[in-house]
Phi, psi and omega in degrees: 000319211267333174286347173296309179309305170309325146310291147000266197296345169248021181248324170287315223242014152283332165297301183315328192252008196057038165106190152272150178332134157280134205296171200264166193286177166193192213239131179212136179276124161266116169252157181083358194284050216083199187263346175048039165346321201254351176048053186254147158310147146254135181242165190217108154258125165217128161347130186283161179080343206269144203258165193292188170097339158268198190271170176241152179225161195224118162254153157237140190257194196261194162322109186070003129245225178213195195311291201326286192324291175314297160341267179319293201295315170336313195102005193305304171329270190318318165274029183268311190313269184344296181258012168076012184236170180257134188266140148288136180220091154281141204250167151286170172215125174334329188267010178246329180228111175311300193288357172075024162295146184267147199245073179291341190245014157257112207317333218258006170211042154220011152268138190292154215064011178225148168075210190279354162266343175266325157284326145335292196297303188274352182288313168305307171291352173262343194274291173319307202278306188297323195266317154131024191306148168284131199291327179280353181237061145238136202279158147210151166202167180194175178268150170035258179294336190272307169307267201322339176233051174254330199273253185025279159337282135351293168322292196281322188241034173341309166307348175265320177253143177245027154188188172187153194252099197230116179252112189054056180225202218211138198257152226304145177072353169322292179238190182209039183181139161327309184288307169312311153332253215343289179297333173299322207258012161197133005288352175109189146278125168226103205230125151347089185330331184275328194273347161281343176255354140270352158276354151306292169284019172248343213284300209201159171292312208311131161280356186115168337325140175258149186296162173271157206244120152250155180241091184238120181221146164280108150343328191259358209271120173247010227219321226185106183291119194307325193304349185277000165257351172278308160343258179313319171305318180304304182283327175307303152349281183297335173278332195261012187102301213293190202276146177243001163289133146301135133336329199192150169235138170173175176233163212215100177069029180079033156231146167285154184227142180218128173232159159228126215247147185294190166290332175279349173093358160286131190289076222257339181224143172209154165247173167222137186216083148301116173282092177119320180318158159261246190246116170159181178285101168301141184230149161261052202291163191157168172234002171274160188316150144101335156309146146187196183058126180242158200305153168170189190302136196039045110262101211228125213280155158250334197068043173222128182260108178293328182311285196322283163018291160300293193300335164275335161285343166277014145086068143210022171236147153303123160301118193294000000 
């Protein structure tokens, strides 16, 4: 009687209180999201409660780790919570990359409709189309292997992002071979903007409006050479029209920042020159604005969060 009684009463006051907590979102593998050409996983965090009509972010993580791990340590998860959106996390698999690198310099998964970009492409159109998400306002970005086939991205499906985040990466059309990596990410490559901007405009029939570019590299960076951000500024530049001058200069938590901004006054292209830094994802941990990420291998703290950044230039985080 008396266990009765004791059920009974935790049974009143879960009614009074409306029930119990609905359990909190969490990272779920999607299967079936397409024909998956590129045999890559898809992973999905999206906020509970969240009503269509927002943005989607596409993380990719680097070398040697996966979605979850990258998700999380990035800060993405946690401003998924924040900024309202559905995060896309694709993962790699050992049988396509030992080291589980997204294979940005194989002709056959960086061109469009084929391969690890074409699954991408579809982890996206399935992502938008479950959640009712707005199709114009979706991102990408990633780390190293994740960076270079975030310009990968961008180059091939333009049409698809309306920006992209590329942290220590490399820029699009650099190699078609393993070995030819080795030299795009260190000592880097050096070409002409207009000749970085035809592997671009070779990339897809698309005419433009073209996405917007963030650029993030470490100075200390021995893995992936800081020249792959001059680089990389050069070809976006040059796809977007402009000037290989900045508009504006200034630093941003004591790093320089450079933006080049379009005829509309847009921030069509910008760098980050983590000063000192090596090769990973700048992070802030903290819970205050402006803050994220927690420390671990290639996620390293500077006291700059980049995820956040992004989020403030795609118009769904408040300026920290």
């Amino acid at each position: 009687m008396r266990r009765f009684l004791v059920l009974f009463l935790a049974f009143a006051i879960a009614v009074l209180l409306g029930g119990p907590p609905s359990q909190a979102a969490a990272i779920r593998q999607i299967t079936g999201f397409g024909g998956n050409p590129g045999a890559l996983q898809m992973f999905e965090y999206r906020p509970d409660g969240l009503p269509p009509g927002r943005p989607v972010v596409v993380a990719l993580h680097g070398c040697t780790q996966n979605a979850t791990g990258y998700g999380q340590g990035s800060g993405w998860v946690r401003l998924a919570d924040q900024g309202a959106f559905t995060l896309v996390l694709p993962q790699q698999t050992s049988a396509n990359n030992f080291s589980q690198c997204f294979n940005w310099f194989q002709s056959s998964d960086v061109t469009r409709g084929q391969g690890e970009v074409e699954s991408i492409a579809q982890m996206v159109r399935w992502a938008i189309a479950d959640s009712g998400a707005d199709a114009s306002r979706v991102y990408v970005t990633g780390l190293s292997a994740g960076g270079a086939m975030t310009a990968a991205l961008l180059a091939t499906y333009p049409d698809l992002f309306a920006g992209g985040g590329i942290v220590a990466g490399i820029p699009y059309g650099c190699a078609t071979t393993a070995l030819q990596a080795y030299g795009c990410m260190y000592p880097g490559q050096d070409l002409t903007p207009a000749q970085w901007a035809a592997k671009v405009f070779a990339a897809s029939s698309y005419q433009g409006p073209w996405p917007s570019v963030s650029i993030w590299q470490g100075t200390a960076d021995y893995t992936v050479a800081p020249a792959n951000e001059r680089e990389l500024a050069e070809q976006w530049t040059a796809v977007h029209g402009l000037s290989t001058t900045p508009s504006a200069t200034d630093t941003v938590a004591g790093y320089p920042h450079a933006v080049y901004r379009d005829s509309s006054g847009r921030i069509a292209v910008e760098t980050y020159a983590i000063t000192g830094m090596g090769h990973g994802q700048p992070i802030d941990p903290g819970t205050a604005a402006g803050q994220c990420g927690q420390a671990g291998a290639y996620l390293l703290d500077v006291n700059l969060c980049a995820a956040w950044r992004l989020g403030m230039l795609w118009g769904f985080l408040p300026a920290s």
